[in-house]
Backbone bond lengths (Angstrom), bond angles and torsions (degrees), N, CA, C in turn:
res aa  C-N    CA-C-N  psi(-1)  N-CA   C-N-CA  omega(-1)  CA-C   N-CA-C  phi
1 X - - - 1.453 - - 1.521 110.05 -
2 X 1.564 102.32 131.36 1.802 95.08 171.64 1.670 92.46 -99.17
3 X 1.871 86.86 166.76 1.281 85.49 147.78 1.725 120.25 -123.36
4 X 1.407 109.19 -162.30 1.738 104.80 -136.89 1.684 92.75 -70.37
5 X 1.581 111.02 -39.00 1.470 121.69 -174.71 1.707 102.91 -47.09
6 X 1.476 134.62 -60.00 1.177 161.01 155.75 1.582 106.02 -26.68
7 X 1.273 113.48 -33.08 1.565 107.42 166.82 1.377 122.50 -79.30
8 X 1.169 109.49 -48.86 1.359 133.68 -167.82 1.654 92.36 -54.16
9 X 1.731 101.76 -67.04 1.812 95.97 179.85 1.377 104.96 -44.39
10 X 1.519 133.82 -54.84 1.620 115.82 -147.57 1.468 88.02 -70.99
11 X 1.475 126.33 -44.01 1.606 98.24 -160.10 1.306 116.93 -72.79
12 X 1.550 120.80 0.36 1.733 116.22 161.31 1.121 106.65 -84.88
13 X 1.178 140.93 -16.38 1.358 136.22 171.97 1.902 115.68 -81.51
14 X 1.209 100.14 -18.11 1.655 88.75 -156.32 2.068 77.19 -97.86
15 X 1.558 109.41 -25.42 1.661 94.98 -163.31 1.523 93.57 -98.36
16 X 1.214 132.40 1.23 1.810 122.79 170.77 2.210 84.52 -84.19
17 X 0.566 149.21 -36.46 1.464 149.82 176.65 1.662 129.49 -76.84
18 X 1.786 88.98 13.56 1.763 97.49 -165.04 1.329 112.50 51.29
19 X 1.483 150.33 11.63 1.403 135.56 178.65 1.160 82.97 -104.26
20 X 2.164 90.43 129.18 1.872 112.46 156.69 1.890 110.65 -86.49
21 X 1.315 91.35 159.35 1.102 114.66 155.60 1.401 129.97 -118.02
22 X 1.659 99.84 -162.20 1.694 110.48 -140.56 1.847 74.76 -111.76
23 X 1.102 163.54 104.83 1.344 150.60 122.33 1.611 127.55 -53.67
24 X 1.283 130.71 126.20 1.311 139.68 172.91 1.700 116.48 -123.30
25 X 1.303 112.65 111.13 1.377 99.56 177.86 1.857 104.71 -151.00
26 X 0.955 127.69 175.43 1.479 140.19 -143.24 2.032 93.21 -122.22
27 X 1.371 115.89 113.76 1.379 90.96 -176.73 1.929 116.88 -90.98
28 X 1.152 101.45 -151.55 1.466 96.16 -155.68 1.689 89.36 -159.17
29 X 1.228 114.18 127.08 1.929 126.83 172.85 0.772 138.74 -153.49
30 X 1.516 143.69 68.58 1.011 142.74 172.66 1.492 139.37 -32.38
31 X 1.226 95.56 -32.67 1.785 117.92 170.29 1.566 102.96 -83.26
32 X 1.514 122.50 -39.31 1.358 98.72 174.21 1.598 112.39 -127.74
33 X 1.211 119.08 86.10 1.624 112.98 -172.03 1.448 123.92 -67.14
34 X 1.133 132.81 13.76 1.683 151.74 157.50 1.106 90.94 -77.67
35 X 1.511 147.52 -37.41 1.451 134.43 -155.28 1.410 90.77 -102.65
36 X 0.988 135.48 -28.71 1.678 131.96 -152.72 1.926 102.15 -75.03
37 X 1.515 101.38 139.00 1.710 91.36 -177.88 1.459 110.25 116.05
38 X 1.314 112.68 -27.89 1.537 111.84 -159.14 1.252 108.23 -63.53
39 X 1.336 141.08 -176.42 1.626 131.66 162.87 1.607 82.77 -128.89
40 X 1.798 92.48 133.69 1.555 102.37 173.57 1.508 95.77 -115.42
41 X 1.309 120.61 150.98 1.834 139.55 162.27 1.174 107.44 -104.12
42 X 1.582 140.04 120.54 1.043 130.02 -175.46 1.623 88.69 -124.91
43 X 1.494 114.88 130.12 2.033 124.73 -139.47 2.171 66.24 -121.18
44 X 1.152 107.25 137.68 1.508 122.70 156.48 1.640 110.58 70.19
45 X 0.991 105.39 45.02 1.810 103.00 -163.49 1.447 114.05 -104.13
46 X 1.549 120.28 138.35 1.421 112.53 174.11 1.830 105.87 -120.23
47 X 1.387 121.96 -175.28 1.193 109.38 -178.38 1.954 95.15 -90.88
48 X 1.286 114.95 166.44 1.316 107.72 -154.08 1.855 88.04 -113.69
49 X 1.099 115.86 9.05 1.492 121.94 157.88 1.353 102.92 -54.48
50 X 1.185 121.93 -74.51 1.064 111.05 -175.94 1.173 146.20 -92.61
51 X 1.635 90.89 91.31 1.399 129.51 -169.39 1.526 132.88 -33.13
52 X 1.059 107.41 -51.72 1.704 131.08 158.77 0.907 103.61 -14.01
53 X 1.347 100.31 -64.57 1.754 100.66 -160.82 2.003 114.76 -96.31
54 X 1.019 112.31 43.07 1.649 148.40 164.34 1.302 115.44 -85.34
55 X 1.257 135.29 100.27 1.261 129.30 -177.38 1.760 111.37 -42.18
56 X 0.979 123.18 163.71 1.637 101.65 -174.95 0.768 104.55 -100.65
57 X 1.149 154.52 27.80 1.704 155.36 153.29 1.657 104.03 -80.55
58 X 1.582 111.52 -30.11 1.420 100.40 175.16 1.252 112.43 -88.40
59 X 1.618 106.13 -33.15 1.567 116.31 176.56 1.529 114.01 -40.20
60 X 1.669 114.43 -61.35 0.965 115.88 169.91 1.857 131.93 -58.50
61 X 1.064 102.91 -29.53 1.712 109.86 177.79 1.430 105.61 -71.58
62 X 1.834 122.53 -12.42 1.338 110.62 178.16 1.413 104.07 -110.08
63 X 1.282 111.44 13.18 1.870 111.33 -175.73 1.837 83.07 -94.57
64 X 1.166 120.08 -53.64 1.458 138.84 -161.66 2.134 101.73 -68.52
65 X 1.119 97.83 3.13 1.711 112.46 175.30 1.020 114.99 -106.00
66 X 1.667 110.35 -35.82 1.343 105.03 168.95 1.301 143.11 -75.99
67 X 1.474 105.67 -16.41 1.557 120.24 175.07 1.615 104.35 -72.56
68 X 1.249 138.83 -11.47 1.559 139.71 -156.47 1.300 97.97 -77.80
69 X 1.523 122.87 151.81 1.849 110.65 -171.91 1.739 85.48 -85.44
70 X 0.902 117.58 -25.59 1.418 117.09 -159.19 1.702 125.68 -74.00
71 X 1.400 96.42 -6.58 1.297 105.69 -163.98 1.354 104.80 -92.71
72 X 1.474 126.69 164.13 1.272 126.13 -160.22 1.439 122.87 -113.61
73 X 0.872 120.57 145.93 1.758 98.05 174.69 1.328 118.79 -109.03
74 X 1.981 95.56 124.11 1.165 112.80 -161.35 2.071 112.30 -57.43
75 X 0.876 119.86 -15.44 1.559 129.24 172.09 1.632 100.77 24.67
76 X 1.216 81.60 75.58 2.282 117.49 -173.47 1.477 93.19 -55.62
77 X 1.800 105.47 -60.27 1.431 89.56 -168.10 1.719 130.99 -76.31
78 X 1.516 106.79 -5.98 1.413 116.53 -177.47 1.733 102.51 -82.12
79 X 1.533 117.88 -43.63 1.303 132.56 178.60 1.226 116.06 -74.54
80 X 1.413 131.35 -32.07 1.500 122.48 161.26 1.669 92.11 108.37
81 X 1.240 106.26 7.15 1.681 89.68 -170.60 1.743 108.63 -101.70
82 X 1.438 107.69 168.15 1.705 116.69 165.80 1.723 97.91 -128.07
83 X 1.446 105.32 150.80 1.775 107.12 164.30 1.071 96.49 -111.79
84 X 1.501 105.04 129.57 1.845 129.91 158.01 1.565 95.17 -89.20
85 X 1.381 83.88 147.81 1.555 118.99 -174.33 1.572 101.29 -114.04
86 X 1.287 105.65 107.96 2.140 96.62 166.19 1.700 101.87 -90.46
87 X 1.394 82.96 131.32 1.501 104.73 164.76 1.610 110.38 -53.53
88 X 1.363 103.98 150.20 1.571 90.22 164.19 1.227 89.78 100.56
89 X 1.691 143.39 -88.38 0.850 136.65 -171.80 1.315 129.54 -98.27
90 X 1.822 126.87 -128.66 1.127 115.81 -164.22 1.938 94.02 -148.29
91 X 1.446 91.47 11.82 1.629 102.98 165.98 1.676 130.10 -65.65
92 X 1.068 109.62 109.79 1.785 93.06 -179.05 1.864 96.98 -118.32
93 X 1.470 128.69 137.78 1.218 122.86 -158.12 1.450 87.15 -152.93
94 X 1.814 107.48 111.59 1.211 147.33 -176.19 1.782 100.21 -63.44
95 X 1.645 128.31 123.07 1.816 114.28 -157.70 1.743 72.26 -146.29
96 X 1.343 92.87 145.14 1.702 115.21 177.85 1.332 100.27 -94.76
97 X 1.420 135.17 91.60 1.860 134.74 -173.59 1.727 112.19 -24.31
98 X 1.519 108.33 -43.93 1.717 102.28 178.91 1.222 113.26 -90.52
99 X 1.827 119.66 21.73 1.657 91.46 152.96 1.458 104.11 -127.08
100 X 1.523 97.71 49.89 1.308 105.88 172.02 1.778 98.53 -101.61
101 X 1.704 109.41 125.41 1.578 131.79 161.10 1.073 120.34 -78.43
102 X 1.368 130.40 -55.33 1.378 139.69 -167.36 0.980 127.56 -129.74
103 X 1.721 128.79 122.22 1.826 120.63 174.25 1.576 90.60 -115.27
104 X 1.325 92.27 131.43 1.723 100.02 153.85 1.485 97.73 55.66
105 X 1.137 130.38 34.89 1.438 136.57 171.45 1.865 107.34 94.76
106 X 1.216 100.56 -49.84 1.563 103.70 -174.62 1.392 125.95 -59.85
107 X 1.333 103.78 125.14 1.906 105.94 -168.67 1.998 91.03 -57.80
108 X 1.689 84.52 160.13 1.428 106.58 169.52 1.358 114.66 -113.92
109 X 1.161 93.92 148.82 2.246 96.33 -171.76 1.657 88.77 -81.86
């Protein structure tokens, strides 16, 4: 068993090193409560902070998001959230750290 502090380090460690991981967590919605409950697996994932390592076609499509009047600010640390980035594609999926269950297979306290 990790715990949640213990996650947080490996996934800055495994995504400053380009290595993805295995994420498992339970989501959470207030805006849509049919969705709330689900268990998502996110297969190859890094934290999407670190940007660098974003192919630059996405890099750029999220520089080009930020100029929009419309767009919001995600205010990570007031909301509790991090965005994972899946490798491979062009998915980035906003995860609340405590309804994270599983890294890399191992339950989370």
């Amino acid at each position: 068993m990790l715990s949640l502090k213990q996650v947080i380090h490996l996934m800055e460690q495994l995504s400053a090193r380009k290595q993805g991981f295995v994420l498992t967590f339970v989501t959470a919605d207030k805006q849509r409560p049919e969705d709330a409950g689900r268990v998502i697996e996110l297969q190859n994932a890094i934290l999407s902070k670190h940007d660098r390592l974003l192919p630059k076609e996405i890099h750029q499509e999220i520089r080009r998001d930020e100029h929009r009047e419309f767009r919001k600010n995600p205010a990570h640390d007031v909301n509790g959230t991090i965005n994972i980035h899946i490798l491979g594609n062009r998915e980035i999926r906003k995860v609340h750290p405590w309804l994270i269950t599983h890294f890399n297979g191992q339950e989370v306290l």
